[in-house]
C-alpha positions in Angstrom: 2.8 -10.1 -10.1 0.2 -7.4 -9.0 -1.3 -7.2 -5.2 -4.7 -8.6 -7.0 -2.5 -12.3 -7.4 -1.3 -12.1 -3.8 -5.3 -13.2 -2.4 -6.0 -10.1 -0.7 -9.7 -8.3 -0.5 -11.1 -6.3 -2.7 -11.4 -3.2 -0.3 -7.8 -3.7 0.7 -6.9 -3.8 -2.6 -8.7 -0.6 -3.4 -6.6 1.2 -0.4 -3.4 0.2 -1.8 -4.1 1.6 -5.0 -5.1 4.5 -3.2 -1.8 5.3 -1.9 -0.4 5.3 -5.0 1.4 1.4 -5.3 0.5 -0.6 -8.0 3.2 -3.9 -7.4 4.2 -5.3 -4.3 8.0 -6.0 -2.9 9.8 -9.0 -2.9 9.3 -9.1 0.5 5.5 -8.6 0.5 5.1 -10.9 -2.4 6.4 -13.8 -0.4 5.1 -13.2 2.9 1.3 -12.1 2.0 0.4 -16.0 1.0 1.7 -17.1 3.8 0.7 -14.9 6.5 -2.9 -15.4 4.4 -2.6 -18.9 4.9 -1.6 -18.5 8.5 1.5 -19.9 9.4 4.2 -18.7 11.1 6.6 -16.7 9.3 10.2 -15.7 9.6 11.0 -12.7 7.3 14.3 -11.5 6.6 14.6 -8.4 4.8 16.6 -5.0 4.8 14.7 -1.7 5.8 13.3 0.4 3.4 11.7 -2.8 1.5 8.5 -2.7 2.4 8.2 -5.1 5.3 5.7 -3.3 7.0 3.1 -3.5 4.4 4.3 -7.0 4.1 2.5 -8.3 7.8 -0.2 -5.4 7.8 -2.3 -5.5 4.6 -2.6 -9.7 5.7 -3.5 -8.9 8.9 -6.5 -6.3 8.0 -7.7 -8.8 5.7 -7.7 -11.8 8.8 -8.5 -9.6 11.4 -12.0 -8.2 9.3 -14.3 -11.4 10.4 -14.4 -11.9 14.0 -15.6 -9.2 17.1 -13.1 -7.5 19.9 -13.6 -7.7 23.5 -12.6 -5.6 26.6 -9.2 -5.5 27.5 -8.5 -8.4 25.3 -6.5 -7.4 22.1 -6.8 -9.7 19.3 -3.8 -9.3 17.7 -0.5 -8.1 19.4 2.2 -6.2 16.8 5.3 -5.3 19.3 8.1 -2.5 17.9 10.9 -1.5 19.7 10.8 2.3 19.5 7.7 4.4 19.4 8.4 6.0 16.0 8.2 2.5 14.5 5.1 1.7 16.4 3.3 5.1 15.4 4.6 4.5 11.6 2.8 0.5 11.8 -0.1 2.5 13.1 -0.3 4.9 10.2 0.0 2.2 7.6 -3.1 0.6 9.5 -4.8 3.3 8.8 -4.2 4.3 5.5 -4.7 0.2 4.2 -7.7 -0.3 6.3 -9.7 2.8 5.8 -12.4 0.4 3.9 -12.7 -2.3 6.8 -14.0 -1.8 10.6 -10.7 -2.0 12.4 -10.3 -0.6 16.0 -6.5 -0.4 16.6 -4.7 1.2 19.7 -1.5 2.7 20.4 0.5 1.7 23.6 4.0 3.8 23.6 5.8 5.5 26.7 6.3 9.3 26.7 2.2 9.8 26.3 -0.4 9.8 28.8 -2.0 6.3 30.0 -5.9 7.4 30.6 -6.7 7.1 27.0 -4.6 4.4 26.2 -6.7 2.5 28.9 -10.1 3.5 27.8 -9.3 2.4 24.4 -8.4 -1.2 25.5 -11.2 -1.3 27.5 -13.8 -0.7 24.5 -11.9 -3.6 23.2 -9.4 -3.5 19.6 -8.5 -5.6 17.2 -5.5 -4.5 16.8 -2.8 -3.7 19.5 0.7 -1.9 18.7 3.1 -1.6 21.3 6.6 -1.3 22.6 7.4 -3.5 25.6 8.3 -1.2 28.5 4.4 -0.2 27.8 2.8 -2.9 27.3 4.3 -4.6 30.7 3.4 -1.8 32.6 -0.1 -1.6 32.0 -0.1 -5.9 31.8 1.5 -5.5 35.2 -1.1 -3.0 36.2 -4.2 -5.4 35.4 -5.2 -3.1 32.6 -4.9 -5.3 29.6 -5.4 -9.3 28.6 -3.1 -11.3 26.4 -5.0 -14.4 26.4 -7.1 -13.6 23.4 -4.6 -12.7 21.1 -4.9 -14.8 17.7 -1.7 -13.0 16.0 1.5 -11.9 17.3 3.8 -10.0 15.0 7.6 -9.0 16.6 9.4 -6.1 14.5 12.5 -5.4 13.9 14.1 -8.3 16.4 17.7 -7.0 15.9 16.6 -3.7 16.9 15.0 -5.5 19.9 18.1 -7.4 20.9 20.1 -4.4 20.9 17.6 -2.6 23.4 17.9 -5.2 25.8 13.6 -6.2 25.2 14.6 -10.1 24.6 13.7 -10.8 28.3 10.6 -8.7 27.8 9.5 -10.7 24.9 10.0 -13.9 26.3 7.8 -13.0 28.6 5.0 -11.7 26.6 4.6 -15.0 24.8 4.8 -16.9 27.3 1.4 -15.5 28.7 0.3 -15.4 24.8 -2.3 -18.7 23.5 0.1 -21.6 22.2 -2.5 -21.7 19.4 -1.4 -18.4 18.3 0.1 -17.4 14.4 3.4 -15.6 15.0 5.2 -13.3 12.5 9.3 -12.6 13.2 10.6 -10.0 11.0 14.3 -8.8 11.2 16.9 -7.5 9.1 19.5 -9.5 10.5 19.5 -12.8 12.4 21.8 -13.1 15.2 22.2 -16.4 17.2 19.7 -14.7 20.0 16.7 -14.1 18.0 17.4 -17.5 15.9 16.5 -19.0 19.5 13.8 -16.9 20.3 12.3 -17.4 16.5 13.1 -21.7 17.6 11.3 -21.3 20.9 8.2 -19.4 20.3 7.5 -20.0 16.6 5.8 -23.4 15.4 7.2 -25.0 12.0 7.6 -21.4 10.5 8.4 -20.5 6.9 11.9 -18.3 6.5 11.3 -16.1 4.0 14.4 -14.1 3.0 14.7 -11.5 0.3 18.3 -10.5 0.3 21.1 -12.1 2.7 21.0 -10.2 6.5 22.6 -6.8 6.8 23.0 -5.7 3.0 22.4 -1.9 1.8 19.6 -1.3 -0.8 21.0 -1.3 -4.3 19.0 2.1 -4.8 21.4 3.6 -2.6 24.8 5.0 -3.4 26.7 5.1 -0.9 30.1 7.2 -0.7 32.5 8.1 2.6 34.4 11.3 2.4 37.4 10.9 3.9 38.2 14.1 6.2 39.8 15.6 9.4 37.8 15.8 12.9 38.0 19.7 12.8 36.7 20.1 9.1 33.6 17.7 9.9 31.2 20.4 10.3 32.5 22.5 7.2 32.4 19.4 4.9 28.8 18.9 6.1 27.9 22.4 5.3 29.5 22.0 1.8 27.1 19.2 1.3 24.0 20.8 2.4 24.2 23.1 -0.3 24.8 21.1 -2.9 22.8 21.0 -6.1 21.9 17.7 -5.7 20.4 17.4 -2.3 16.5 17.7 -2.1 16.3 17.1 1.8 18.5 15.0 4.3 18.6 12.6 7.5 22.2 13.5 9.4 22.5 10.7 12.2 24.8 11.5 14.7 25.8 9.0 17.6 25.4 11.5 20.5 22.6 13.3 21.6 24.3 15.9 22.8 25.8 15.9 19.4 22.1 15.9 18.2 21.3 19.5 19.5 24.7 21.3 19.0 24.7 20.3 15.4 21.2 21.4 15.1 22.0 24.2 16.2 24.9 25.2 14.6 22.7 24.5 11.2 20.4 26.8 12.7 23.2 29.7 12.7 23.9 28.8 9.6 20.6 29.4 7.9 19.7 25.9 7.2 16.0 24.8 7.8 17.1 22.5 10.5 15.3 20.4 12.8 16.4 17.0 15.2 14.8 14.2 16.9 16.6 12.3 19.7 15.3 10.0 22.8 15.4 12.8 25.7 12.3 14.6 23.7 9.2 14.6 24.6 6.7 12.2 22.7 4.9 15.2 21.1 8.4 17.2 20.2 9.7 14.3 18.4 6.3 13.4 16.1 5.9 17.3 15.6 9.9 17.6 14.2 9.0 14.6 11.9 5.6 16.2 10.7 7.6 19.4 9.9 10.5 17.5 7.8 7.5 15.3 6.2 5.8 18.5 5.0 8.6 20.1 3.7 9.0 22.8 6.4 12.7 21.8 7.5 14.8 20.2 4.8 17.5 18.9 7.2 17.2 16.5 9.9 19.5 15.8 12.8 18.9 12.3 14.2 20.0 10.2 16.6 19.6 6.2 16.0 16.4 6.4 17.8 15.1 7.6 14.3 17.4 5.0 12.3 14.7 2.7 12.2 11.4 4.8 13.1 11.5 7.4 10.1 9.3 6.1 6.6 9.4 9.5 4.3 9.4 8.7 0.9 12.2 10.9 -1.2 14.5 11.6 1.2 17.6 12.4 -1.5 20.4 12.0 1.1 21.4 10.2 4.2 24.7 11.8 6.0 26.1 10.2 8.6 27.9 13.0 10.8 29.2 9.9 12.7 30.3 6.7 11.9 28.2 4.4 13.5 29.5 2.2 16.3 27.8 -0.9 15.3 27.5 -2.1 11.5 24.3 -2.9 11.7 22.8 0.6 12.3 24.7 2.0 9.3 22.6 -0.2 7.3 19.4 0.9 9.1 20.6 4.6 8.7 21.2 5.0 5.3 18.0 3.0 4.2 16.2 5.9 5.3 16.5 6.8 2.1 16.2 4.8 -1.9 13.1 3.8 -0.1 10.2 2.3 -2.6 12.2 1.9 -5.1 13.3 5.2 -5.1 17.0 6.5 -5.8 18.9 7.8 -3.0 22.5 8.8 -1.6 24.5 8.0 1.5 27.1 9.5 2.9 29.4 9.0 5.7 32.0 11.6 7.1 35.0 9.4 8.2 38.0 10.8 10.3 41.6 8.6 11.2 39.7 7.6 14.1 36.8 5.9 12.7 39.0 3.4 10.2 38.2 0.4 12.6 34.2 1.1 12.5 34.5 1.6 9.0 36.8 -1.3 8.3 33.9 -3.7 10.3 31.1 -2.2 8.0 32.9 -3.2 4.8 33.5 -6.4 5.8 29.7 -6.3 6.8 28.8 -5.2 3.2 31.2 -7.5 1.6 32.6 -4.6 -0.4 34.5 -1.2 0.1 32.6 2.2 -0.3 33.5 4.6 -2.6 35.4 7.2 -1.4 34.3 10.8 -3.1 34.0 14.4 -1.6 36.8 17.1 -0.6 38.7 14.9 0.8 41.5 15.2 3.7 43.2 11.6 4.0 42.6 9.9 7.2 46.5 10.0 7.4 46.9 13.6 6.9 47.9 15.0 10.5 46.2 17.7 11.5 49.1 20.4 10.8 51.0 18.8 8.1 53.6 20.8 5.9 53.3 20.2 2.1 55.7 17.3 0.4 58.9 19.2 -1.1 59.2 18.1 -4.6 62.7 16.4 -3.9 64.7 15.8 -0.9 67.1 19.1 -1.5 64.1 21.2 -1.8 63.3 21.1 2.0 66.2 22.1 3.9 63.9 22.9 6.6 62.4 20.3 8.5 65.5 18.5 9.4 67.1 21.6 10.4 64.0 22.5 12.7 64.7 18.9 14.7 68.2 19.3 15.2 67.3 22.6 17.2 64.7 20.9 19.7 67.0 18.4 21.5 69.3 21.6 21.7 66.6 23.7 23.4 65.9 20.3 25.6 69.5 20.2 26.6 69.8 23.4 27.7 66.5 23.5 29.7 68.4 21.3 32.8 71.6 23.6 33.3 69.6 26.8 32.9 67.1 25.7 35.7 69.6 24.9 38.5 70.8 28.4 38.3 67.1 29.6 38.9 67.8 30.5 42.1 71.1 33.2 40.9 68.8 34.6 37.6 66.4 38.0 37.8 62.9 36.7 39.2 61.6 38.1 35.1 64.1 35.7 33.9 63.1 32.7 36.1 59.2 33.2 35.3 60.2 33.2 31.7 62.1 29.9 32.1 58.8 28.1 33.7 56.7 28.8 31.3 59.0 28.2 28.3 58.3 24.1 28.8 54.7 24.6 29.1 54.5 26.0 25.7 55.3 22.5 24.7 52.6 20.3 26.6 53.8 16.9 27.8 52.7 13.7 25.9 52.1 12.0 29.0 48.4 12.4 29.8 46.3 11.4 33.0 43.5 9.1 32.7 40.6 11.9 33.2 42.2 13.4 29.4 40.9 10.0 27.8 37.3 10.4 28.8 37.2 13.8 27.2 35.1 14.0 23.9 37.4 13.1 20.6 35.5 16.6 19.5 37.9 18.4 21.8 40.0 20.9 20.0 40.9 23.2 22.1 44.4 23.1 24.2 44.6 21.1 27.1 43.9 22.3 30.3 46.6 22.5 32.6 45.2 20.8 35.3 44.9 17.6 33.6 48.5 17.2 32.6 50.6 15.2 34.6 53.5 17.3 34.4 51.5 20.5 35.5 52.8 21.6 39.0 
């Protein structure tokens, strides 16, 4: 099946050929007809599968007969982070470049006055993320009442970032005779509700079963110590195989100090995470587009926002918390049919995150890479080859609870020993820190590898 059997225009048709696609996605095969035909539509499919293409190259088509008015959008596409909505508005540009589409852009970190004057000329087209979009609603500055199509992206993502309320909200003050387009990659009990409430007798279109990693995409973990994570990455960096990469890292503070140790270590690095500015953030993505950095450190606010075709490698620094996002990370790459490779650097600490992602996947990843079992302890001594080859370690633990024994008699005579001697004897214990931690040593980052300061030990006098 070719784009010119799914119904669409002859002018959109030209613009897809254009950019350089000649058949559609599984996804955009079944959900073109039936946006065409306009009924509401539930689409189910994993990142990197085309989805986007899948609600806009309908919508130029539907939206090319009819006139805007001020302040009154006529179609409404909502996105929960701003790189998502600037990526919806590039594909509107780039498919509708033959028709007379006025589109606006409605994301936080940007300045309002323009965003205002271009709703008051009137668009067709209206892309937005919530916080926004409320604001100015709230503000008097914008209309929902003549919106014809609503289109709600990404509805995990949405459920995650607390926007559920928001959304409700929107439709409520949205047209009842309205066509509404759900797209998600996974289908929780929340937006099953939400899809129930607000969408009228809609087709479920689903391409692959909810939360399942692109078969383009081979995926590895490298098992490894906490203190070797940065070494390991560096390792893979300059490997043959790796064209350019997406590391996603949990933190944001993690975000900038790996940056920046790539930096030092003469990698074109660059990073994108939510405290940067607007500008910063689409400026890092241009440069990693173009070629300029071939690394880029991410937080998840990028997980789902970033569409650059031949990324070689996904590496996740960190495991992520949730299963979901690892599926959204690594299909930053194998996207359009394209091959690609994930990786994820797993410590002892992370087998419970990466236990819940297998079960999610409904198969184990291949462990590859240097390798340093979880189990391997930090410091431990090589096997002995037999039992009678290593005299040594049982020897050293008869000799501790020795040393522990003596450590009560010797310090009730403290007062009767040379003040050198006594000094000596206080900080002999100390040289083997106490177990027994306060609570203020949990909340200290598991990246922590220095000793333990003295004032957070319980025994410390």
């Amino acid at each position: 099946m070719s784009f010119a059997d799914l119904g669409l225009s002859d002018q959109l048709l030209r613009a897809v050929e254009d950019s350089g696609y000649a058949d559609p996605t599984p996804i955009q095969r079944a959900a073109i007809p039936a946006v065409l035909m306009g009924r509401d539509l539930i689409g189910i499919a994993q990142t990197g599968t085309g989805k986007t293409a899948g609600f806009v190259l309908p919508m130029i088509d539907i939206l090319s007969e009819g006139r805007s008015r001020a302040l009154m959008p006529r179609s409404l596409i909502l996105e929960p982070t701003r790189e998502l909505a600037a990526q919806v508005s590039e594909n509107f540009d780039k498919y509708g470049k033959y028709k007379k589409l006025s589109m606006a852009l409605l994301i936080g970190g940007v300045q309002m006055g323009d965003q205002v004057k271009a709703l008051q000329k009137g668009v067709d087209v209206l892309i937005a993320t919530p916080g926004r979009l409320m604001d100015l609603f709230g503000r008097g500055k914008i209309l929902l009442t003549g919106c014809e199509l609503l289109v709600i992206d990404e509805a995990d993502r949405m459920l995650d970032m607390g926007f559920i309320p928001d959304i409700e909200e929107i439709c409520s003050k949205l047209p009842k005779s309205r066509q509404t387009l759900l797209f998600s990659a996974t289908m929780p009990p929340p937006i099953q509700k939400l899809a129930a409430k607000f969408l009228n007798d809609p087709k479920t279109v689903e391409v692959s079963r909810p939360a399942t990693a692109n078969i383009d995409i081979e995926q590895r973990l490298v098992e490894i110590r906490s203190d070797k994570k940065r070494d390991v990455l560096r390792d893979l960096l300059r490997t043959d195989e790796l064209k350019n990469a997406i590391v996603f890292c949990n933190r944001k503070t993690t975000v900038r100090e790996l940056a920046t140790s790539l930096k030092r270590a003469r990698f074109a690095a660059g990073q994108i995470h939510g405290d940067m500015d607007q500008s910063d953030r689409i400026a890092e993505f241009d440069r990693f587009k173009a070629g300029e950095i071939t690394v880029l450190v991410a937080s998840d606010v990028a997980a789902r926002g970033l569409d650059v075709r031949g990324v070689s490698h996904v590496i996740n620094f960190d495991v992520p918390w949730q299963p979901d996002d690892y599926i959204h990370r690594i299909g930053r790459t194998g996207r359009a049919g394209d091959k690609g490779i994930a990786i994820t650097l797993a410590t002892r600490e992370d087998a419970e995150a990466v236990s819940a992602i297998e079960k999610m996947l409904g198969q184990k990843i291949t462990r590859s890479g240097p390798g340093v079992a979880l189990a391997a302890p930090a410091q431990a001594p090589e096997s002995p080859t037999n039992e009678s080859d290593a005299p040594e370690p049982p020897a050293a633990r008869e000799k501790r609870p020795r040393r522990r024994a003596k450590a009560a008699p010797q310090a009730r005579k403290d007062e009767k020993q040379p003040r050198e001697k006594k000094q000596e004897q206080e900080r002999e214990p100390r040289q083997q820190p106490s177990q027994e931690r306060s609570p203020v040593v949990e909340d200290i980052a598991p990246e922590w590898n220095g000793p333990l300061p003295s004032f957070l030990s319980k025994s410390a006098g």
